[in-house]
C-alpha positions as CSV (number, residue, x, y, z in Angstrom):
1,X,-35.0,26.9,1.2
2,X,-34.3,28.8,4.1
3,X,-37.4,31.3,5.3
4,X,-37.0,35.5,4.4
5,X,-34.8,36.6,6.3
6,X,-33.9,33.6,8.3
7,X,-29.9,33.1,8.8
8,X,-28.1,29.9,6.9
9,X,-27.0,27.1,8.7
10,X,-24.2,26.5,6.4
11,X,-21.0,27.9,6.7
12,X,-19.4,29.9,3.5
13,X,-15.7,29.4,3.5
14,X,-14.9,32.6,2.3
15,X,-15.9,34.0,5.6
16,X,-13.6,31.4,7.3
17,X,-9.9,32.8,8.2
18,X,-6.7,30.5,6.3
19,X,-4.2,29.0,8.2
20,X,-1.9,31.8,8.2
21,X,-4.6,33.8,9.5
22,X,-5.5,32.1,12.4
23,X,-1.3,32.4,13.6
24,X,-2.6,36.3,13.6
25,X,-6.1,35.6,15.6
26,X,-4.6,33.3,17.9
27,X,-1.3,34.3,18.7
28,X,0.2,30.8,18.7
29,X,3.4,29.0,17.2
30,X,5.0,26.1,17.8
31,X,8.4,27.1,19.4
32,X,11.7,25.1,20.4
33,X,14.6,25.8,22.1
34,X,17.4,27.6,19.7
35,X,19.7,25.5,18.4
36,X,17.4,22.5,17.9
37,X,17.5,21.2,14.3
38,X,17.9,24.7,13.3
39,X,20.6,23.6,10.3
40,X,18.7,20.6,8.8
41,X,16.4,21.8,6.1
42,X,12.6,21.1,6.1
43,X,11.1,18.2,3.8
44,X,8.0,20.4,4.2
45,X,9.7,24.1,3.9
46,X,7.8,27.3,4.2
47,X,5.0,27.9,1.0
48,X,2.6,31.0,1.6
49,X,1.5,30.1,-1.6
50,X,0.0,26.7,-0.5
51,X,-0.7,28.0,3.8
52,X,-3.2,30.4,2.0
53,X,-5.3,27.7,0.5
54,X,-5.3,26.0,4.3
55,X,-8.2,26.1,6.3
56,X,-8.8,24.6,9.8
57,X,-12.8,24.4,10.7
58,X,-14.6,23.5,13.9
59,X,-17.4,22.1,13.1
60,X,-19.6,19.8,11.0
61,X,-18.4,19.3,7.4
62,X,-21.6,18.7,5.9
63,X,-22.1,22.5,6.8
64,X,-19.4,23.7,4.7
65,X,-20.7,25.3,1.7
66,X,-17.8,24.4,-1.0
67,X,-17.6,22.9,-3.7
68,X,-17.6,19.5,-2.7
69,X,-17.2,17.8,1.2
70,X,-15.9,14.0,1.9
71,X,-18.2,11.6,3.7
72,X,-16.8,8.9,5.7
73,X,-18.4,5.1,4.8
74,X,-18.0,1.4,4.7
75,X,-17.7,-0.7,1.9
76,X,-21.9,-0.9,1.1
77,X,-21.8,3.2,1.8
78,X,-24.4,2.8,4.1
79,X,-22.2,3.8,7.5
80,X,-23.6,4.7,11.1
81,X,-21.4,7.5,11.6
82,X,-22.1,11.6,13.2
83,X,-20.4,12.7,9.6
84,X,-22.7,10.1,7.5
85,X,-25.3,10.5,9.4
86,X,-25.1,14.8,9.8
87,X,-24.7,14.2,5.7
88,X,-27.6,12.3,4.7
89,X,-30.0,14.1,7.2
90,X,-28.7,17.7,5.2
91,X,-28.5,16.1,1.6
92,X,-32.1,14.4,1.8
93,X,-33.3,10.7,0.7
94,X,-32.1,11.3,-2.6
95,X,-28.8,11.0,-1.7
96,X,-29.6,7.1,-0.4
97,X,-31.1,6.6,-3.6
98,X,-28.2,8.0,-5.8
99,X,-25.6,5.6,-3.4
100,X,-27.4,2.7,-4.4
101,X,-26.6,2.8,-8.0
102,X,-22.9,3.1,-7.0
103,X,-22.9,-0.5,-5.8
104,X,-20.6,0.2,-2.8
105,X,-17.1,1.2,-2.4
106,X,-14.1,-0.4,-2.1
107,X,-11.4,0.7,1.0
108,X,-9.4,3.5,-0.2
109,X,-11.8,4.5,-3.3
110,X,-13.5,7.6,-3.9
111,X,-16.9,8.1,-5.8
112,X,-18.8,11.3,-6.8
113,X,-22.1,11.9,-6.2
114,X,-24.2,15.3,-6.2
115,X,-25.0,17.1,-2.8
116,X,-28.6,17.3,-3.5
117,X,-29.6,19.2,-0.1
118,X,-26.2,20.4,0.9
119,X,-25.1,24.2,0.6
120,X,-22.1,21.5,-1.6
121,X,-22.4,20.7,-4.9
122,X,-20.7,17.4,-4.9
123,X,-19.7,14.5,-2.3
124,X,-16.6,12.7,-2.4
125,X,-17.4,9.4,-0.8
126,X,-14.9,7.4,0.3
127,X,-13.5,4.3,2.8
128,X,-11.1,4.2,5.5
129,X,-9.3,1.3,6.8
130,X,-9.6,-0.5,9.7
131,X,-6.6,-0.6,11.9
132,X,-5.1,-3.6,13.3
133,X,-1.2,-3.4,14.6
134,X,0.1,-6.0,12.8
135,X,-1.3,-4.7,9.6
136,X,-0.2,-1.0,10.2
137,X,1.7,-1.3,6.6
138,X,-1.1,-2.3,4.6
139,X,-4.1,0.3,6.9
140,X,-1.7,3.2,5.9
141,X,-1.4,2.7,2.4
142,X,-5.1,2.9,2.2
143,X,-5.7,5.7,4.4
144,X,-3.3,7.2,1.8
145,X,-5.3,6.2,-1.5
146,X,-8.3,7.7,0.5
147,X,-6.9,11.4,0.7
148,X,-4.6,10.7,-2.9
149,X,-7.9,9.7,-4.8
150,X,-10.3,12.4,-3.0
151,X,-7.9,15.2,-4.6
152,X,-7.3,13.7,-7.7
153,X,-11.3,13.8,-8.0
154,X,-11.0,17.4,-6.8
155,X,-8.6,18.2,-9.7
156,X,-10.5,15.8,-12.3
157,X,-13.7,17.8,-11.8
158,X,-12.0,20.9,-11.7
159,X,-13.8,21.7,-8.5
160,X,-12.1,25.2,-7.0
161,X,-12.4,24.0,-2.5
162,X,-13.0,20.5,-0.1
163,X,-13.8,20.4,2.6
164,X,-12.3,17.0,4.4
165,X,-13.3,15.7,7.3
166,X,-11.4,13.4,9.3
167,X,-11.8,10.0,7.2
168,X,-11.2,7.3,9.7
169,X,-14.0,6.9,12.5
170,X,-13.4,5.8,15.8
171,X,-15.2,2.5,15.8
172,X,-12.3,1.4,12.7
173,X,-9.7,1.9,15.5
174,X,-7.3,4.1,13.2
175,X,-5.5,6.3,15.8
176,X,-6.3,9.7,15.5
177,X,-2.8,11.2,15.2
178,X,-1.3,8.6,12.7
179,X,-4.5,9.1,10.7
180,X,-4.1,13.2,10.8
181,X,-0.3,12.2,9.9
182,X,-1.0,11.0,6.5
183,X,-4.1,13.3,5.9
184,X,-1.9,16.5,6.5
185,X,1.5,15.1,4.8
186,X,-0.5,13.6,1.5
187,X,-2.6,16.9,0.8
188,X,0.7,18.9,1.2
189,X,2.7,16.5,-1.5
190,X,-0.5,16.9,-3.5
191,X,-0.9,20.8,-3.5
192,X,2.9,20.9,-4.5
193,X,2.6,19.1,-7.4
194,X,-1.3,19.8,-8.6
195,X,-2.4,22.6,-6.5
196,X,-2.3,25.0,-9.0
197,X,-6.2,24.9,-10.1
198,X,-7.5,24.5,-6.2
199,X,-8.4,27.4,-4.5
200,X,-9.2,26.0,-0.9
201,X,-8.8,23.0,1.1
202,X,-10.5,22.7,4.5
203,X,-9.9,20.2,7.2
204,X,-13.2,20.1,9.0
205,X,-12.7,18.9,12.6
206,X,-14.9,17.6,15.6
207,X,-13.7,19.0,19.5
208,X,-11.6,16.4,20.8
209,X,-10.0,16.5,16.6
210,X,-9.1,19.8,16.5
211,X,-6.5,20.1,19.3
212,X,-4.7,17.1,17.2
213,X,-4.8,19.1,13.9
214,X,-3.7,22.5,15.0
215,X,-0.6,20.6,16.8
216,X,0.6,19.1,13.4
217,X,-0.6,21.9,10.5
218,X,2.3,23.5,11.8
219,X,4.8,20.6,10.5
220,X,3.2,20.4,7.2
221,X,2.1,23.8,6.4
222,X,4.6,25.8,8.7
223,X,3.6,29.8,8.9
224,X,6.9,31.5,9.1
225,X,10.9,30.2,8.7
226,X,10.8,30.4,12.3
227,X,8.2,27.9,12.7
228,X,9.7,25.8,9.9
229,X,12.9,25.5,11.8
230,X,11.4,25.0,15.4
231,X,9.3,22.1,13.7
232,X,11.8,20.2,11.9
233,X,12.5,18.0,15.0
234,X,8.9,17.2,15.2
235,X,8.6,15.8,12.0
236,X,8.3,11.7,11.8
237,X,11.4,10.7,10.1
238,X,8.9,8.3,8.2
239,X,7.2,11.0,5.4
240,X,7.0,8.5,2.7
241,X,8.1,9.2,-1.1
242,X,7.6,12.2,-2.8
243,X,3.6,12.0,-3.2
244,X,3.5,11.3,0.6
245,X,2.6,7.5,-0.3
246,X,4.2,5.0,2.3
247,X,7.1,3.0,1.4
248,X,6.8,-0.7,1.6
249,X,10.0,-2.7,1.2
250,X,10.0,-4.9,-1.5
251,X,9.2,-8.4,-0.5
252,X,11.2,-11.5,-1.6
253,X,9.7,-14.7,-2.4
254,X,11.7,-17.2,-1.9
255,X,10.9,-21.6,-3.2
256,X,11.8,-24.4,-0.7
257,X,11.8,-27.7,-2.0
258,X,9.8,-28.8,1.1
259,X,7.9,-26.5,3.0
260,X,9.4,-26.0,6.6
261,X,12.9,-27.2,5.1
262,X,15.7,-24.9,5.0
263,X,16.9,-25.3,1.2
264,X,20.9,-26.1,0.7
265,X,23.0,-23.0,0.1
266,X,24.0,-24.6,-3.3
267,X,20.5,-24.0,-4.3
268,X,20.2,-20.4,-3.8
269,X,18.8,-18.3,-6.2
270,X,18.7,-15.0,-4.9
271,X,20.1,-12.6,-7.0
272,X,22.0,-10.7,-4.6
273,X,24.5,-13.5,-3.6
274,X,24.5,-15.1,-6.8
275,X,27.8,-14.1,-7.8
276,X,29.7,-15.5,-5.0
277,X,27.9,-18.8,-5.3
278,X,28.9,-19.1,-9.1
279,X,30.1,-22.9,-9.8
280,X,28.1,-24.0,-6.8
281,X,25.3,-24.6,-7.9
282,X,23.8,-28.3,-8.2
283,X,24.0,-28.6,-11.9
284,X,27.4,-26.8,-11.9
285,X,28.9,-30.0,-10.3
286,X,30.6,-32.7,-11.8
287,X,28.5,-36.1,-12.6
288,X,31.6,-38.4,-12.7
289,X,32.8,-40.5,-15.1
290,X,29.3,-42.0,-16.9
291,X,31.1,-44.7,-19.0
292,X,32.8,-46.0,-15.8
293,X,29.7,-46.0,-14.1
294,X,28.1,-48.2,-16.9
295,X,31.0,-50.3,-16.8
296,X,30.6,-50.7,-13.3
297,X,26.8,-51.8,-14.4
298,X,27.8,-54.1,-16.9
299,X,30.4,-55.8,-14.4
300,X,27.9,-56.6,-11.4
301,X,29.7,-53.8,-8.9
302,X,27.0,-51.5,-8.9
303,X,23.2,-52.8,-7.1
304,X,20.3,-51.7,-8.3
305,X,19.6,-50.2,-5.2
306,X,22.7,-47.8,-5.5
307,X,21.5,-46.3,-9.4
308,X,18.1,-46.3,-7.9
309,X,19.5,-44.1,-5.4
310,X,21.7,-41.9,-7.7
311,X,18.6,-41.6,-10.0
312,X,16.7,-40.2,-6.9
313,X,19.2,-37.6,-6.6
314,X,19.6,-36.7,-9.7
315,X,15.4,-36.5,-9.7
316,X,15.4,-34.4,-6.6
317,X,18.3,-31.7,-8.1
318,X,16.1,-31.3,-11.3
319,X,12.9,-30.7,-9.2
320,X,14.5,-28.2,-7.4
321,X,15.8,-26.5,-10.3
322,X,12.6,-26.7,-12.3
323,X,10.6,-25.0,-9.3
324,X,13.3,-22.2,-9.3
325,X,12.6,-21.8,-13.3
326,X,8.7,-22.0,-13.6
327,X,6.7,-24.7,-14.6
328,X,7.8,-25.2,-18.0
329,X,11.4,-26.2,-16.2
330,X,9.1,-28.3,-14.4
331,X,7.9,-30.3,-17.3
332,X,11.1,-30.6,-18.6
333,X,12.2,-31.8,-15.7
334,X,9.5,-34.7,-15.0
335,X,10.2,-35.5,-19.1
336,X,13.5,-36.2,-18.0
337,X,12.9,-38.3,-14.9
338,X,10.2,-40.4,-16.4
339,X,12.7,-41.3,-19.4
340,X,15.4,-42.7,-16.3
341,X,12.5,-44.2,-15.1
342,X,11.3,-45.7,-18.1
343,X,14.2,-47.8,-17.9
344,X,13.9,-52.3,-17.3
345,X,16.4,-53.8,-15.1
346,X,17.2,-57.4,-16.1
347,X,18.9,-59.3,-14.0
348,X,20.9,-61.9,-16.1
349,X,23.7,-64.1,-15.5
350,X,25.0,-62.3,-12.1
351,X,25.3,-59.0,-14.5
352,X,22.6,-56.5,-14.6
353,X,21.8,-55.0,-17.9
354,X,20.1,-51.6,-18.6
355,X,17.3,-52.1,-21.4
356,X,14.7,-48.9,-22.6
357,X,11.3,-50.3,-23.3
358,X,10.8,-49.1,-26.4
359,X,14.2,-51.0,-27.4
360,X,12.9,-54.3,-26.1
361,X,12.9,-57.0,-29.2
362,X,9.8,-57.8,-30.7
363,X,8.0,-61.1,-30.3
């Protein structure tokens, strides 16, 4: 407990100006040459409604007294970062105590615990991706579970303000911009939809952060028409669905017969050229004429070598086919072969003659 008379070191947000507010302090809007974009509507259209529950801080978020504040971990919530680190110093040792019955944290989770020391009731504990190029796809839609799952814990708790800070640390090697991106885009989706019972959300920002955030708020939350139109150019033409999540195009999985080998086009089975390979397929062809062929047996003019040879292709079309069905097309299909298999070639009087095992005369 602060001494008599001694001034807080937390921050009260109702003392703290809205978004909207700070266009009137600073005297600042984003501006465009007329004419730009002016007749393509806004996917993020002007809302005083949802700019008055906007605030933009300076400062530490563990300051912030709200209801609850976000702390930045890893996976074993036990993270060397200024936000953890500014946290557990504020909150006291209970708070390591409390995070070790949680047994860690999964990337793009959020868990609850009290705020123990903090002017905050609650922390929202979450963890951000790391970034690597040629996993962009998969780092963004868990940056976006971060900021979904922090508000839905907001709303499940029926807890009135947040303060967020900036969830990906430098040392993950999440850019700052793409990160501030999705934080911005997600919370507007989610006050549109479930805003109604939260009364303030706060974007707590470092120095070199808030330059970043004040340049985009205006996208997202824009002040004015005027600065909805002179931002609609600005805008990524990548905004996700309607909950801000990121789209990821549907991935088709396609089975080769032999790995590396380009499959024959009479053995497609995707779904979207099916119809134009109708009567193509492998076991849409004609056999030929079977009693000929036996004849041909019968009569000497077919080696063994040759019906070894059409009973490998037949084999190899019903493999294909049963890997395109499942396994139990599969078994069906190795049934089959080992009956054709099962057969005993007798070589007799310059004939050959076709005998099953299980027809083979008794002793």
């Amino acid at each position: 407990m602060d001494p008599l008379g001694a001034r807080s070191q937390f921050v009260d947000i109702q003392t703290l100006p809205t978004w909207p507010q700070q266009l009137e302090e600073d005297g600042e809007a984003t501006s465009l040459e007329q004419g730009d974009g002016l007749d393509v509507p806004s996917p993020f259209p002007f809302r005083p409604d949802i700019n008055s529950k906007i605030i933009l801080f300076k400062g530490d978020v563990a300051l912030l007294n709200c209801t609850s504040i976000v702390n930045t971990s890893s996976e074993s919530l036990n993270d060397k970062n200024p936000v953890s680190d500014s946290i557990h110093q504020l909150a006291g040792p209970e708070l390591r105590d409390e995070l070790l019955k949680l047994k860690g944290c999964r990337t793009g989770e959020a868990k609850l615990t009290k705020g123990f020391g903090l002017a905050a009731r609650f922390i929202i504990h979450t963890v951000g991706p790391k970034f690597k190029t040629k996993y962009r796809t998969a780092a963004e839609s868990s940056l976006y579970s971060c900021y979904r799952n922090i508000m839905q814990l907001v709303v499940e708790q029926s807890m009135a303000s947040v303060g967020l800070c900036v969830v990906t640390t430098s040392k993950r090697g999440y850019p700052l911009e793409d990160s501030t991106h999705m934080a911005l885009r997600t919370v507007r989706r989610f006050l549109e939809k479930h805003g109604n019972s939260i009364e303030a959300v706060v974007f707590a920002a470092s120095d070199t952060e808030e330059p970043v955030y004040k340049k985009l708020l205006p996208l997202y939350f824009p002040r004015s028409e005027e600065e909805e139109r002179a931002c609609r150019p600005l805008i990524p033409a990548d905004i996700g669905n309607s909950e801000g999540e990121p789209i990821v195009p549907e991935r088709q999985i396609r089975i080769s017969e032999k790995p590396g080998v380009l499959e024959d086009a009479s053995e497609e089975e995707n779904l979207e050229s099916d119809l134009g390979q109708v009567g193509t397929h492998a076991f849409a062809r004609m056999e030929g004429d079977v009693d000929k062929q036996r004849k041909q047996i019968l009569q000497g003019q077919m080696s063994e070598a040759t019906v070894q040879k059409q009973h490998q292709r037949n084999y190899s079309r019903w493999l294909c086919r049963a890997r395109c069905r499942g396994s139990v097309g599969h078994r069906r299909a190795q049934s089959f072969v080992s009956n054709w298999r099962g057969h005993v070639w007798e070589d007799g009087d310059g004939g050959g003659r076709a005998k099953h095992p299980s027809h083979s005369p008794g002793p």
